[in-house]
N, C-alpha and C positions, 0 to 999 in steps of 0.2 A: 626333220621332215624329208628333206632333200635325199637323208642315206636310206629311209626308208624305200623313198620313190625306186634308188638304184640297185636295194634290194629286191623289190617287187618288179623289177623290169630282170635284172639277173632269171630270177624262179620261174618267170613266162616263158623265157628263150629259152631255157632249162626244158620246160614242159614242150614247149613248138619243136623241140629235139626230140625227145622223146614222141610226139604224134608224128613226126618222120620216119623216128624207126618204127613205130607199131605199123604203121600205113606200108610201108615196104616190108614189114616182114613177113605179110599175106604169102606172096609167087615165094616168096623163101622156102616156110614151113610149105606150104603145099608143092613145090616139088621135095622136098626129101620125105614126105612122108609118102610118097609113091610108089615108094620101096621101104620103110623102114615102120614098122609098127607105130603106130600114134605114141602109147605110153613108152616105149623105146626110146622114140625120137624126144619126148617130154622128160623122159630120166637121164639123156645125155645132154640135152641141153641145162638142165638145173644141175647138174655135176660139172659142167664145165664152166656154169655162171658162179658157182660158188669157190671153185679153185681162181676164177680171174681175180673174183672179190676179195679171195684171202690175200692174194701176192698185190692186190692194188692198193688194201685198206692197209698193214704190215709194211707196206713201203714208204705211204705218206702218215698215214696219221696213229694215234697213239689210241691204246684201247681203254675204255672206262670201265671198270669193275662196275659189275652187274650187283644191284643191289636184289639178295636174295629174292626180297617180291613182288619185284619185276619178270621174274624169273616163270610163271606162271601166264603172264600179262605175254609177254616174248613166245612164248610156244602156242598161245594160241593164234594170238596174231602171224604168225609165220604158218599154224597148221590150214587155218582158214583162208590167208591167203595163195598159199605156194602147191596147198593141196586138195584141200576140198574146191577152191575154186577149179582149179586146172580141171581137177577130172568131170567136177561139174560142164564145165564149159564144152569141155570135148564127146562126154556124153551127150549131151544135149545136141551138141550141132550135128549126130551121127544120127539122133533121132527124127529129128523137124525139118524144116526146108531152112533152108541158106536165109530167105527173106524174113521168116519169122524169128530164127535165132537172131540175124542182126537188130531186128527193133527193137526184142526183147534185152537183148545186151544194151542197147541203147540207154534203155531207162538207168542204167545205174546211175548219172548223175544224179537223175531227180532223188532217189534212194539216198543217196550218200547227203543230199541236203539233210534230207525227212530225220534220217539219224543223226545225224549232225546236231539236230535241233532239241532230239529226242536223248540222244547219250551224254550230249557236251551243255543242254541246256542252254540252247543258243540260240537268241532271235534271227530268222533267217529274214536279211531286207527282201522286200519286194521285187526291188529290180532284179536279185539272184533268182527266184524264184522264176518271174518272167524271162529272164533270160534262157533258162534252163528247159523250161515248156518250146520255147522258139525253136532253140537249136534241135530239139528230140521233134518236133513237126518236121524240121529241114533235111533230119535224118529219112526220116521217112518217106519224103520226096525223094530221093535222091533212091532209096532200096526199090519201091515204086517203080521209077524209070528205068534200074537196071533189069527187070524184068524178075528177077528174083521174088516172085510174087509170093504176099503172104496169104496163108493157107489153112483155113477155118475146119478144121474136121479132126475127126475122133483123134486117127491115127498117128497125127501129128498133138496132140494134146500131152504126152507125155513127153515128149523131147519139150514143148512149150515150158512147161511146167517146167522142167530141169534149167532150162536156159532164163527163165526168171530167177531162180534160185542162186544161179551164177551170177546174176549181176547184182541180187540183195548181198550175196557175200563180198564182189567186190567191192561195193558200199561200205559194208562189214570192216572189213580189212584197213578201209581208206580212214574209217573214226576210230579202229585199235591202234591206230599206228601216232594218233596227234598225241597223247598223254606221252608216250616213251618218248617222242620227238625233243620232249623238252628237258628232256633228262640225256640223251646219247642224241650222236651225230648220223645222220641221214644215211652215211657211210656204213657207220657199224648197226645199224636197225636192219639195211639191206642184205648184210652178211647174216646175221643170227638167222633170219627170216627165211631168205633163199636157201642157207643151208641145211632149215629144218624140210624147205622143199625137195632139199637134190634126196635125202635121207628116204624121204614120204615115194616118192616119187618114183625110187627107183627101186625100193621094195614093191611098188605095185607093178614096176613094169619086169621085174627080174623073170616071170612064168615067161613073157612073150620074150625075154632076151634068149633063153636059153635053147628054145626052139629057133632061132631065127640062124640060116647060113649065112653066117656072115664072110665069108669069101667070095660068096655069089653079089655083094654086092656093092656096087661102084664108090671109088672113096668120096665122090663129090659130094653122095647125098650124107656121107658123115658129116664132111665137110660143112654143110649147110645148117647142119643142127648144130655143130663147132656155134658158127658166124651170129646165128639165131640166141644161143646162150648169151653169148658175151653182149651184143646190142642190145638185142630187146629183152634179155632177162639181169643181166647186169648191172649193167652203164643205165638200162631204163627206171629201173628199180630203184637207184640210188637218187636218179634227180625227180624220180616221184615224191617220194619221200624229204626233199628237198622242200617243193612245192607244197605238198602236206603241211610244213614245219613254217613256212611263212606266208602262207596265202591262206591254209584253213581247207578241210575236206570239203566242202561247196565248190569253190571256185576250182579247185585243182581239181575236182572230177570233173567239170563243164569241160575240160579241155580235152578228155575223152572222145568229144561228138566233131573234135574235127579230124575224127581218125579216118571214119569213112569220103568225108573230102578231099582228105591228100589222096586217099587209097583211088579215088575216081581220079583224079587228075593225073595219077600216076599211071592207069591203066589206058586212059586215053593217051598219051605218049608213048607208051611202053609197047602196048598190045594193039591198037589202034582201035579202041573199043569207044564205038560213036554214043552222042550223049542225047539226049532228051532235051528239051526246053523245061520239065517239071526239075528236071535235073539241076541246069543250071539253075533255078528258084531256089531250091532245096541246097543249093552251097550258100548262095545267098542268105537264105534265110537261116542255116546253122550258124554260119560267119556272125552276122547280126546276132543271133542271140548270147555265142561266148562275147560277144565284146558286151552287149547289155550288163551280163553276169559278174563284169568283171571292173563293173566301174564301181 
């Protein structure tokens, strides 16, 4: 009972790492992509997350032979995650307002329960359930008071549409990944995965590479998609997939919703960007709801 307990505390701090780096790699990705093509910057970073993973996984730990039919289970799971989602996501946010892609990405926890429940035939408690509604109301306090307002109209219906789609997929992704969890290490799921992304990824982006002068432009914003690979597609990838493996797709997606509360509290230090009173509610009340989710 006790190793469990220090498992399941281990896979938290794992996940609280990882909503650090997602929540800081906002001002990241958005300044290098000020000059570097979106799908550019998206193919250099999933090429550079996949060479970290090879020299990281190759150094500690030993590989499992891929039982051929897995082998099937592994390419979707990697094509869904690393690529339909990405370009979903970036689509989507190019089309809608900032306010409604955020809520909409929001729901992916409640998603990733719903399949949860649905793929793996799993009764979801109650309290996950409740938790999961809290924290996505507390999101939405929080988008609310940044003024980032969400936006009912035709025009933005289709980016709407794409930006749900993205978050059913990363749902998607978060219950293909529990079965192979139990058979390979967190380690080697993240390499298969991402490197079927850096592949995907930068065949889509190879038209916009080839046009791009790249002398014209400054090494820091490479640099930033470098930094961006290695953190938040790497390193984050791995202890998702961690998380996945001992805590179950429900609770490791609730920890998604406290991505946008580091992201405020970051920005109110960083950028001096003042908060709302709806705001503070809405950290509160997401806070309150991953811990509901997680008892």
């Amino acid at each position: 009972m006790q190793q469990d307990r220090n498992r399941n505390i281990l896979s938290e701090s794992l996940l609280f790492i990882v909503v650090i780096i997602w929540a800081s790699n906002y001002p990241l990705a958005k300044y290098s992509i000020a000059r570097l093509d979106i799908f550019v910057f998206n193919g250099i970073r999933y090429v550079v997350a996949a060479i970290s993973l090879v020299i990281f996984f190759f150094a500690r730990s030993r590989w499992t032979p891929i039982d051929r039919s897995d082998w099937p289970r592994l390419l979707r799971a990697g094509f869904v995650a690393n690529v339909l989602y990405q370009v979903a996501f970036i689509v989507g946010l190019s089309l809608t307002t900032a306010g409604n892609s955020a809520v909409l990405l929001a729901t992916a926890p409640l998603w990733t329960t719903f399949l949860n429940a649905r793929i793996h035939k799993e009764r979801i408690a109650r309290l996950i359930w409740m938790g999961m509604i809290c924290s996505l109301c507390g999101v939405v306090m929080i988008i609310l008071g940044s003024g980032k307002g969400v936006e009912f109209s035709y025009g933005a219906l289709g980016g709407d549409i794409i930006c749900l789609a993205a978050a059913i997929l990363w749902a998607f992704n978060t219950n293909l990944q529990k079965p192979l969890l139990s058979r390979y290490s967190a380690s080697q799921l993240a390499l298969i995965m991402i490197t079927i992304g850096a592949v995907g990824l930068s065949a889509i982006a190879l038209p916009s590479a080839i046009s791009v002068e790249w002398e014209t432009i400054h090494w820091t914003y490479y640099g930033a998609a470098i930094v961006s690979g290695i953190l938040s597609i790497a390193i984050s990838n791995v202890f998702w997939s961690y998380g996945v493996k001992k805590l179950g797709p429900g609770r490791t997606g609730n920890f998604g919703n406290l991505v946008p509360v580091l992201a405020l509290i970051i920005s109110y230090f960083t950028l001096n960007e003042g908060l709302l009173p709806i705001q503070f509610i809405g950290v509160a009340v997401t806070i309150a709801g991953v811990w509901i989710a997680r008892q």
